[in-house]
DRENDO-1510 file (C-alpha; in Angstrom, 1 decimal, always signed):
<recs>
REC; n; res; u; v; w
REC; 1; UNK; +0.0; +0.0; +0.0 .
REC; 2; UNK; +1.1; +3.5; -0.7 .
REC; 3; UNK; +2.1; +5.0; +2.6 .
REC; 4; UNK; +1.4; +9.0; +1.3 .
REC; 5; UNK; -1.9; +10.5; +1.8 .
REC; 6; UNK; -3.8; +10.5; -1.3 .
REC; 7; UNK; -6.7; +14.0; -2.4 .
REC; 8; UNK; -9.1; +12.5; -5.1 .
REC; 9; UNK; -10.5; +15.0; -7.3 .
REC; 10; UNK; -13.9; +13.6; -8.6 .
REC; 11; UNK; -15.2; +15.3; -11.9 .
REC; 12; UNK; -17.8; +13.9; -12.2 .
REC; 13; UNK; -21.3; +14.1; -10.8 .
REC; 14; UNK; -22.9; +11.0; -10.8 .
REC; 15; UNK; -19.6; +9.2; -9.4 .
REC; 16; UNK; -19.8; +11.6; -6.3 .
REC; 17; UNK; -23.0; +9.9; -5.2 .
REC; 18; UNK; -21.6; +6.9; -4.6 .
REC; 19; UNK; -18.2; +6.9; -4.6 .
REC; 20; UNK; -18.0; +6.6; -0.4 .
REC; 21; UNK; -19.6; +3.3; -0.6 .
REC; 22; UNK; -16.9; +1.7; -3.0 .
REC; 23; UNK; -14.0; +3.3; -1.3 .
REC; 24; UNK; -12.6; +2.6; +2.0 .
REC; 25; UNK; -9.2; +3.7; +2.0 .
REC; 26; UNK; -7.2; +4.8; +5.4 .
REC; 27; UNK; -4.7; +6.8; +3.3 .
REC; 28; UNK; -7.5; +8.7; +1.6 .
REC; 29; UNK; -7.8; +12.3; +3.5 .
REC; 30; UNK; -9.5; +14.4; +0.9 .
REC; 31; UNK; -12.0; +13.7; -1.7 .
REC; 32; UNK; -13.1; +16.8; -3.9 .
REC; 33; UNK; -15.5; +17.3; -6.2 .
REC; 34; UNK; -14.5; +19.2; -9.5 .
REC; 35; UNK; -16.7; +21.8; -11.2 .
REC; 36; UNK; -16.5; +24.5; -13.7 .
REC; 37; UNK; -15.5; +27.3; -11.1 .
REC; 38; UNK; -12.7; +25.2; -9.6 .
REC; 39; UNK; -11.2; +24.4; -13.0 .
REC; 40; UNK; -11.5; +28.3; -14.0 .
REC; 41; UNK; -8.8; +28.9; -10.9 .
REC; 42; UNK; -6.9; +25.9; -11.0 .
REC; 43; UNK; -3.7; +27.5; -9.6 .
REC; 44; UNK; -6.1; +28.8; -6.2 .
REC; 45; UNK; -7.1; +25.0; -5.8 .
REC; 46; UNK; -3.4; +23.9; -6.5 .
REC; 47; UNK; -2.3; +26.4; -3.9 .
REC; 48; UNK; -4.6; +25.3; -1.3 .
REC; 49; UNK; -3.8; +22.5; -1.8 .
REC; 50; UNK; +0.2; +23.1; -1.3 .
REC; 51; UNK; -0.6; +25.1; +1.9 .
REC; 52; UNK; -2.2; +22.4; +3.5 .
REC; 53; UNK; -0.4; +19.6; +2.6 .
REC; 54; UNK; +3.0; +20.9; +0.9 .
REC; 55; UNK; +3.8; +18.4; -1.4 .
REC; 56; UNK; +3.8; +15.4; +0.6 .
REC; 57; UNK; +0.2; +14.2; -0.9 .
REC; 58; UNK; -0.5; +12.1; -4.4 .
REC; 59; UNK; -3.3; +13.1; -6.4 .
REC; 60; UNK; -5.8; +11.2; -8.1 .
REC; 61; UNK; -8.2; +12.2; -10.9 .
REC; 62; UNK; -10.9; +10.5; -11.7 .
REC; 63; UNK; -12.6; +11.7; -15.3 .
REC; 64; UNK; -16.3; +11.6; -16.7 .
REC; 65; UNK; -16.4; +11.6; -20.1 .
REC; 66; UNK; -17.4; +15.2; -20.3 .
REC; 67; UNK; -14.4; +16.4; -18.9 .
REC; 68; UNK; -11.7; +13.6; -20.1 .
REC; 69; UNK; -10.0; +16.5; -22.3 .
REC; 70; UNK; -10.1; +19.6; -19.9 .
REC; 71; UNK; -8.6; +17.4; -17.0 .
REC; 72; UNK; -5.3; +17.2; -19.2 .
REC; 73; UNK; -4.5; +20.9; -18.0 .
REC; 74; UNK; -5.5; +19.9; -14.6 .
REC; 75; UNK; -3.0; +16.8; -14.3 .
REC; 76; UNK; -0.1; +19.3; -16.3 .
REC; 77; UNK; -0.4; +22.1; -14.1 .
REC; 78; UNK; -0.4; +19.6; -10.4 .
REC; 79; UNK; +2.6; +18.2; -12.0 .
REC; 80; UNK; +4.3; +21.4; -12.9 .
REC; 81; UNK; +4.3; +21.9; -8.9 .
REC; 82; UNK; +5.8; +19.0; -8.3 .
REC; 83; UNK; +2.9; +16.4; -7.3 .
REC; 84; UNK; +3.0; +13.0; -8.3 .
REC; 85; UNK; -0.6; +12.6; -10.6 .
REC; 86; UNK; -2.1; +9.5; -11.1 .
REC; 87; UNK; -4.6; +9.8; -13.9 .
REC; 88; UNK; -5.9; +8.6; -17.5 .
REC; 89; UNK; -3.0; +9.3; -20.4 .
REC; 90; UNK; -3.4; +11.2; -23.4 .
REC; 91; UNK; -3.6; +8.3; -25.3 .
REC; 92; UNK; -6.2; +6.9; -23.4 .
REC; 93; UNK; -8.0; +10.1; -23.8 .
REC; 94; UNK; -7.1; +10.6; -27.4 .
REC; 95; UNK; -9.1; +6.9; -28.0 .
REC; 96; UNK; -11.9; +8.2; -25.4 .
REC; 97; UNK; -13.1; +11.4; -27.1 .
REC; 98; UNK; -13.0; +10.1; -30.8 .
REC; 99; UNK; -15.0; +7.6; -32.1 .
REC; 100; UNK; -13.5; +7.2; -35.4 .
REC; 101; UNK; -9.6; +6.9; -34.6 .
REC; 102; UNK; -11.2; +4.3; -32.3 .
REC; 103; UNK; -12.8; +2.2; -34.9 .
REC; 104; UNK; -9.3; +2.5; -37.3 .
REC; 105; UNK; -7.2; +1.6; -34.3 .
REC; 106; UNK; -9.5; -1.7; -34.0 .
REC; 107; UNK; -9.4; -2.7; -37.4 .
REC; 108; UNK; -5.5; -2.2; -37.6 .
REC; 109; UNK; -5.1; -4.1; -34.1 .
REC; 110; UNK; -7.2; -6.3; -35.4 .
REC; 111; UNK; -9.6; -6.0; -32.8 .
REC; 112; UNK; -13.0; -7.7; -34.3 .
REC; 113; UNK; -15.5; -4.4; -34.9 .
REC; 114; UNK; -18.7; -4.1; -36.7 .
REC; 115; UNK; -18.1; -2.7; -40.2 .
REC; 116; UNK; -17.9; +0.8; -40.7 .
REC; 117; UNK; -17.6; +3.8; -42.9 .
REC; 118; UNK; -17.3; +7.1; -42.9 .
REC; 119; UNK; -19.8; +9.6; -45.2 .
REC; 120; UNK; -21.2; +9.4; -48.3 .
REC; 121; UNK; -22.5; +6.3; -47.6 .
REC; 122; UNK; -24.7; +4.5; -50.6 .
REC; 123; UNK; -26.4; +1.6; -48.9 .
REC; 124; UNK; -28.7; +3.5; -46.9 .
REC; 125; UNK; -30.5; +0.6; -45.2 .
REC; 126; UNK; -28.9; -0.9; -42.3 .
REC; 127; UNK; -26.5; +2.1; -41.0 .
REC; 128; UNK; -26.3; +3.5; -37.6 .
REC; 129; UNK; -25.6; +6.8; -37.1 .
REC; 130; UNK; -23.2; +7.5; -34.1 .
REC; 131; UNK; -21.9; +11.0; -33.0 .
REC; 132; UNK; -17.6; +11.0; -32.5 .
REC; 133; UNK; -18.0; +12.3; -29.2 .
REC; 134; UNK; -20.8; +10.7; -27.4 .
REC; 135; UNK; -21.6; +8.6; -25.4 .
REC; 136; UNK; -24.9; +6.7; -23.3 .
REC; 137; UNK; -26.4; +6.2; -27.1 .
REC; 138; UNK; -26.8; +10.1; -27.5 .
REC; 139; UNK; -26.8; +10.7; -31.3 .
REC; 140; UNK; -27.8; +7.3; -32.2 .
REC; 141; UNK; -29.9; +7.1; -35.3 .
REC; 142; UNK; -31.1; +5.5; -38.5 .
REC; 143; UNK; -28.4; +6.9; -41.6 .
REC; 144; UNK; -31.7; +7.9; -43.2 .
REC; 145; UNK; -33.2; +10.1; -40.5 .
REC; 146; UNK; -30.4; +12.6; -39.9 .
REC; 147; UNK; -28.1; +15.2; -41.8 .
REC; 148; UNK; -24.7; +15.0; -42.7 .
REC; 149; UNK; -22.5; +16.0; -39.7 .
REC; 150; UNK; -19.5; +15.1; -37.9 .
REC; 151; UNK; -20.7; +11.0; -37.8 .
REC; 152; UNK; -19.5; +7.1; -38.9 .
REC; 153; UNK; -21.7; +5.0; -40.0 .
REC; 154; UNK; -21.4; +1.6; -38.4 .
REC; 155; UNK; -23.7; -1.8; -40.0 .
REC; 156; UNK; -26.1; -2.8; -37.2 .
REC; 157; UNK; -24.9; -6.1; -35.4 .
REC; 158; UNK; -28.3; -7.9; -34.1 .
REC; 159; UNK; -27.2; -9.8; -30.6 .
REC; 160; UNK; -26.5; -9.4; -26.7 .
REC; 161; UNK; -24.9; -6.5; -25.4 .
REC; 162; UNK; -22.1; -7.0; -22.5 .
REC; 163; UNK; -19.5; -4.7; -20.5 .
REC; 164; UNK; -16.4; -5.2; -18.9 .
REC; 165; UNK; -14.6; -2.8; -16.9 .
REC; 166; UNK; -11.4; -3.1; -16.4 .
REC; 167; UNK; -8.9; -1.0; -13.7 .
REC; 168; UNK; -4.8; -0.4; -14.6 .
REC; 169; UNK; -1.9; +0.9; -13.2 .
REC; 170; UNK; +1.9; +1.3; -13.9 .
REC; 171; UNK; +2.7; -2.5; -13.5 .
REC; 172; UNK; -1.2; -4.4; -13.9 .
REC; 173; UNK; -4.7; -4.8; -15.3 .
REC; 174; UNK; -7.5; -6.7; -13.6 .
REC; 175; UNK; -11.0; -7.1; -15.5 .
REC; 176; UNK; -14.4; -6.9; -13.7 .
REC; 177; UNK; -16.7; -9.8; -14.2 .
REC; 178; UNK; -19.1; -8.6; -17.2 .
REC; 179; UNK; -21.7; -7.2; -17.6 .
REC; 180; UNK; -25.2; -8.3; -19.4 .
REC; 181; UNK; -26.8; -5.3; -20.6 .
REC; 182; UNK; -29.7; -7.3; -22.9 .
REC; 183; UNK; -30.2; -8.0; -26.5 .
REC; 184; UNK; -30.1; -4.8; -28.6 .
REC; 185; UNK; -32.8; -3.9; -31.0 .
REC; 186; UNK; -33.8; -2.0; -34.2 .
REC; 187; UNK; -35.6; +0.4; -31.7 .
REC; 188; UNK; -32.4; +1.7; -30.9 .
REC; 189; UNK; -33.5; +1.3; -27.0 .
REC; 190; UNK; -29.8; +2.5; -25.4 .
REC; 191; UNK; -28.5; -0.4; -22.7 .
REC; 192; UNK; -28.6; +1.9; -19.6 .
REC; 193; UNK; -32.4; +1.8; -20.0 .
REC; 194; UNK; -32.7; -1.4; -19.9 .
REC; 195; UNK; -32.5; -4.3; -17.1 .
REC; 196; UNK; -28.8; -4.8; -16.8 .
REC; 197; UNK; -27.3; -8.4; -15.3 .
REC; 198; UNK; -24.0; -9.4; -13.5 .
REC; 199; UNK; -23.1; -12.6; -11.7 .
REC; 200; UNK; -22.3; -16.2; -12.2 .
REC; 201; UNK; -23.4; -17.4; -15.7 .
REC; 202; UNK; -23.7; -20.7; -17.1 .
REC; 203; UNK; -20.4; -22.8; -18.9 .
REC; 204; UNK; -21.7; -20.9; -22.5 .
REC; 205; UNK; -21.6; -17.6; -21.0 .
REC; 206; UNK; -18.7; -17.8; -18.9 .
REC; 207; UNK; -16.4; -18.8; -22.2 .
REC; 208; UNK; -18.0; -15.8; -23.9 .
REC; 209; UNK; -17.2; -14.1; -20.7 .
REC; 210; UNK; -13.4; -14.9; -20.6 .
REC; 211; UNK; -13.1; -14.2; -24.4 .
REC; 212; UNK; -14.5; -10.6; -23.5 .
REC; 213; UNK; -11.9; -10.1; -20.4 .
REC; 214; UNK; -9.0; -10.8; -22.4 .
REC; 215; UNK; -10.2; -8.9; -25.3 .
REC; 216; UNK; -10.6; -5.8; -22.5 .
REC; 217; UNK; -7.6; -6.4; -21.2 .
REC; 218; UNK; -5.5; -6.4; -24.4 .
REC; 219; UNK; -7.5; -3.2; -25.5 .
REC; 220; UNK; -6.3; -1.8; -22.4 .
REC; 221; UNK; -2.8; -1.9; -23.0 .
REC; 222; UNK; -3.2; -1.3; -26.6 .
REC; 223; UNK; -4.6; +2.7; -25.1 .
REC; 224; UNK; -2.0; +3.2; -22.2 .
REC; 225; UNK; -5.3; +2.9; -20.1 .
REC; 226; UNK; -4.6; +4.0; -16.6 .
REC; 227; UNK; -7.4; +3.9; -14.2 .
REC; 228; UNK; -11.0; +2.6; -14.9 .
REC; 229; UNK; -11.6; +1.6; -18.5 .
REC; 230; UNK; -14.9; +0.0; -20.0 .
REC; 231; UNK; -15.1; -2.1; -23.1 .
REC; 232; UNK; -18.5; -2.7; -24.4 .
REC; 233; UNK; -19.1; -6.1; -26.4 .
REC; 234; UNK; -22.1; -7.2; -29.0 .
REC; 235; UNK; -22.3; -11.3; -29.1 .
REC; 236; UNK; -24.4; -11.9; -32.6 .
REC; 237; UNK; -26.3; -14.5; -32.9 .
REC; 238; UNK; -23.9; -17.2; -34.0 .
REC; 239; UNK; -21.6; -16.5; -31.0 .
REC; 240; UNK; -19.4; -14.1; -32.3 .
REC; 241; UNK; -17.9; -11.2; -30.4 .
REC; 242; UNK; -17.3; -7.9; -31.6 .
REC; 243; UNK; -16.0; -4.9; -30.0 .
REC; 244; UNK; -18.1; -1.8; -30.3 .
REC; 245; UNK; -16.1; +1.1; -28.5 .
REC; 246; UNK; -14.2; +1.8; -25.8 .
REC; 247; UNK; -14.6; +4.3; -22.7 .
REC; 248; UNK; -11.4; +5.1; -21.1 .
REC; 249; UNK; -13.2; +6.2; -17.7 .
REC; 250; UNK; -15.6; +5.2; -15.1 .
REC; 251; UNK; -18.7; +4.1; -16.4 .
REC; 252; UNK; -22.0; +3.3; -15.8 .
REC; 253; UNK; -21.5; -0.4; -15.4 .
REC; 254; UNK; -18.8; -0.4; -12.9 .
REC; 255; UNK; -21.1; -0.1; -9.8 .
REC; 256; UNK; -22.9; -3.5; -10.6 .
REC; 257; UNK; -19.8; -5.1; -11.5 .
REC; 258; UNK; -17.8; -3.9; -8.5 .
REC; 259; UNK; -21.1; -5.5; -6.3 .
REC; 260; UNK; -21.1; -8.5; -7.8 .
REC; 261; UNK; -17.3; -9.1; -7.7 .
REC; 262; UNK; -17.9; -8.2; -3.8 .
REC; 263; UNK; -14.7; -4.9; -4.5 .
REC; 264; UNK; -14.1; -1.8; -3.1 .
REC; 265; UNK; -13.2; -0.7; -6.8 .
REC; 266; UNK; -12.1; +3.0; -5.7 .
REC; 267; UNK; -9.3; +1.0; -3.6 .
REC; 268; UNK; -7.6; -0.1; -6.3 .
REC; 269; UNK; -6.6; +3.5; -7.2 .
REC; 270; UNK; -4.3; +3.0; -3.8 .
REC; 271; UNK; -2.9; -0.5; -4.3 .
REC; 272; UNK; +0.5; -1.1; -5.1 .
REC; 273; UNK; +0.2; -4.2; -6.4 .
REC; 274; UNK; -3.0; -6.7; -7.9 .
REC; 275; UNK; -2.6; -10.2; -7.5 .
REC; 276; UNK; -5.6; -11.2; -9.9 .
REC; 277; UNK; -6.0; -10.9; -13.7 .
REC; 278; UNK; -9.9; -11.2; -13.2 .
REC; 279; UNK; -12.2; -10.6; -10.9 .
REC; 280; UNK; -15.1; -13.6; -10.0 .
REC; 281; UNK; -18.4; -12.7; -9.7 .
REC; 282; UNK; -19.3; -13.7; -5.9 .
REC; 283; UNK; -23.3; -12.5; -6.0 .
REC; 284; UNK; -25.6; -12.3; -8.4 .
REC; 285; UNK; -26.7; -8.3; -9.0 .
REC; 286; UNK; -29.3; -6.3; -10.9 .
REC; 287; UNK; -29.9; -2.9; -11.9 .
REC; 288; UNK; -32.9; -1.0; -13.0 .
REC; 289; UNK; -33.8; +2.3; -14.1 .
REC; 290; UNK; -34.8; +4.2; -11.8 .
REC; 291; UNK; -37.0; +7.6; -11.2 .
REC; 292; UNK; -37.3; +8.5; -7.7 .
REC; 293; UNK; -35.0; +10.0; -5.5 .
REC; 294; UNK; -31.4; +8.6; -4.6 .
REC; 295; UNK; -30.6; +6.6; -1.5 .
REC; 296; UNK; -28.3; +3.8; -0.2 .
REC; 297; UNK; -28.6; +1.3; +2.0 .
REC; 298; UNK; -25.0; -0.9; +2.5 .
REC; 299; UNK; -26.4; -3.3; +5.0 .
REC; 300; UNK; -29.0; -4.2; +2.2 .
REC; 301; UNK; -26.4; -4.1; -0.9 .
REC; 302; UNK; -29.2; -1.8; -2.4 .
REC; 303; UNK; -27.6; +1.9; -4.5 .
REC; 304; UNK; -29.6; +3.9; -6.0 .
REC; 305; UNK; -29.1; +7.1; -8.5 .
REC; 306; UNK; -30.6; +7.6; -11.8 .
REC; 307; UNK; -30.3; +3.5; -11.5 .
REC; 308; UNK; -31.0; +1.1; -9.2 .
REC; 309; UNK; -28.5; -1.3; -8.4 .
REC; 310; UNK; -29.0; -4.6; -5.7 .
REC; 311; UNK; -27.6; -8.0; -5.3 .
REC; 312; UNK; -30.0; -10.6; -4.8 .
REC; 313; UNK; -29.6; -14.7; -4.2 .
REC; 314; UNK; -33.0; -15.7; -4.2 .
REC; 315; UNK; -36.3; -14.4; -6.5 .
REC; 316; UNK; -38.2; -13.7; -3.6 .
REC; 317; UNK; -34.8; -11.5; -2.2 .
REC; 318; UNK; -35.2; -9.6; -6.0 .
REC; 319; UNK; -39.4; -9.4; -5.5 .
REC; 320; UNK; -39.1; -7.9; -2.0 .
REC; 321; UNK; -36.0; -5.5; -3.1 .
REC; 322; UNK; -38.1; -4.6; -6.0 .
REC; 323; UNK; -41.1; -3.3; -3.8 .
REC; 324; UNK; -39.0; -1.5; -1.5 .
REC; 325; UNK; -38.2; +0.9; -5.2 .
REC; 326; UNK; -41.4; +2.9; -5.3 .
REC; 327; UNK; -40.5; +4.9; -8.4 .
REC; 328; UNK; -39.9; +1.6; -10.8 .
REC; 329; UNK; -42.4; -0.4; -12.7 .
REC; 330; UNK; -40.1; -2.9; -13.4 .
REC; 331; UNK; -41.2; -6.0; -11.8 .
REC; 332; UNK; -40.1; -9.8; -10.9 .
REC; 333; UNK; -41.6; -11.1; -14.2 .
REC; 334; UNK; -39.3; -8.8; -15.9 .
REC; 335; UNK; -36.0; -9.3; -14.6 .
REC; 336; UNK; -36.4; -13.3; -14.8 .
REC; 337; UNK; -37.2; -12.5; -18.8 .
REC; 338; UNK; -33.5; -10.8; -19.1 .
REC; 339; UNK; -32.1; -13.4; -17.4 .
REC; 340; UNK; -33.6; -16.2; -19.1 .
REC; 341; UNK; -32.8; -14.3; -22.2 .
REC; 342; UNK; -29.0; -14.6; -21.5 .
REC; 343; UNK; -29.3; -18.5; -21.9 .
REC; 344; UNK; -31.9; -18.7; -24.6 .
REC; 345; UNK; -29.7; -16.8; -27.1 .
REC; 346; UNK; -26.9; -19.9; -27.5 .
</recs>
């Protein structure tokens, strides 16, 4: 373990809402969370930070995908006064905020991607239309329903979606178990709106599961990733895996996969050393969309934002958890369909 005090600088706002629960470091004195008028004076939070401390403090920054590019001038200018930075690298970011020198890095690593092309485009009918920089399916539409603009076009792969996550540092990766975000579909319904799995899955899925680890993890070093990465996967329907992007950055999927593996992911910023290459799923965990207002409950393993997240080892434990959500329609009935859905596909 790193001896120094660590400051975490948390920039975005949806991680701030839970980031206590998945982080119980001793050597953590300070956790801050960036906004606009911070980063418009970063010398006055650089200096209160060196009359506090001095320099005897490392910091860590943790990026949303908003702010992946502007927290380059915030690692630079902590490192021009002499603190030792631990966050994403250029590269890393480079890959994050553009789509397109994603998808030609793929194909020349030879990284398996859904075929793509860049405008004019004369085969009209079974395009996607996806924005460089976005991300959550913002942008997402039909090639025929939009305007030329700053877009690829990417042929639509019909089968489940998956995430892994995966955390590095200077010496080691370790991937997250994944992540079953359901079968897309022509409605172009995006995969945070829908029921999202992780836990132990059958022999079929577990292979697929492995295949998508390693795949993560070679991405990973392929981008300098340091920190928390994400790598989201399509399985079509006759088992293949392709890669569809990657998110150099926390995502939305950690939380679920950090329950189920049973980790205090934020720790890992602090660790010197990880032992494991992969991280086994321990409980089974869901997460729901979610409307009402935000609350936690650790004794319960129930987290709720914008999403609901819970682990659950019986279907009466997921009714009765489901009941305690007021603002959700999503019932037992449903969640048993997604599930079953993961071992009906193959």
């Amino acid at each position: 373990m790193n001896k120094r005090k660590n400051i975490v600088y948390i920039m975005s706002g949806s991680i701030s809402n839970w980031f206590s629960y998945f982080c119980d470091s001793e050597n953590l004195i300070e956790v801050i969370f960036g906004n606009s008028e911070m980063k418009e004076d970063i010398l006055k939070e650089i200096e209160r930070v060196e009359n506090t401390y001095g320099k005897t403090v490392n910091i860590y920054i943790i990026s949303s995908h908003i702010s992946l590019k502007s927290d380059i001038d915030l690692v630079r200018r902590f490192r021009e006064r002499g603190y030792k930075v631990f966050a994403q690298t250029e590269t890393a970011i480079r890959y994050g905020i553009n789509k397109i020198d994603q998808k030609k890095m793929f194909e020349k690593e030879n990284f398996r991607t859904p075929e793509w092309i860049l405008p004019i485009c004369d085969e009209k009918s079974n395009y996607l239309v996806k924005m460089n920089n976005a991300t959550e399916g913002a942008g997402i539409a039909w090639y025929d329903s939009v305007e030329k603009r700053d877009v690829y076009y990417e042929k639509y792969v019909s089968g489940m979606e998956f995430s892994i996550n995966i955390f590095s540092n200077e010496k080691k990766s370790v991937a997250f178990p994944a992540v079953y975000k359901g079968r897309n579909s022509k409605d172009l319904k995006p995969p945070y709106m829908r029921i999202r799995i992780c836990g132990q899955y059958d022999e079929q899925i577990e292979k697929y599961e492995e295949e998508m680890q390693s795949i993560a993890l070679r991405l990973g070093e392929q981008i300098n990733n340091y920190g928390f990465m994400e790598a989201e996967f399509v399985i079509d329907d006759k088992g293949k895996i392709y890669l569809l992007e990657v998110n150099p950055r926390v995502s939305g999927t950690l939380r679920i996969a950090a329950l189920a593996s049973d980790t205090k992911c934020f720790n890992l910023l602090f660790k010197s050393t990880i032992r494991e290459n992969k991280l086994e799923a321990k409980y089974n965990t869901y997460e729901i969309p979610y409307r009402g207002r935000g609350f936690f409950d650790e004794k319960n393993d129930i987290y709720v934002t914008s999403r609901a997240t819970f682990a659950a080892k019986t279907d009466s434990e997921i009714e009765n958890k489901l009941r305690s959500l007021n603002e959700t329609e999503i019932t037992l009935s449903d969640v048993m369909k997604q599930r079953e859905g993961i071992l009906s596909n193959y």
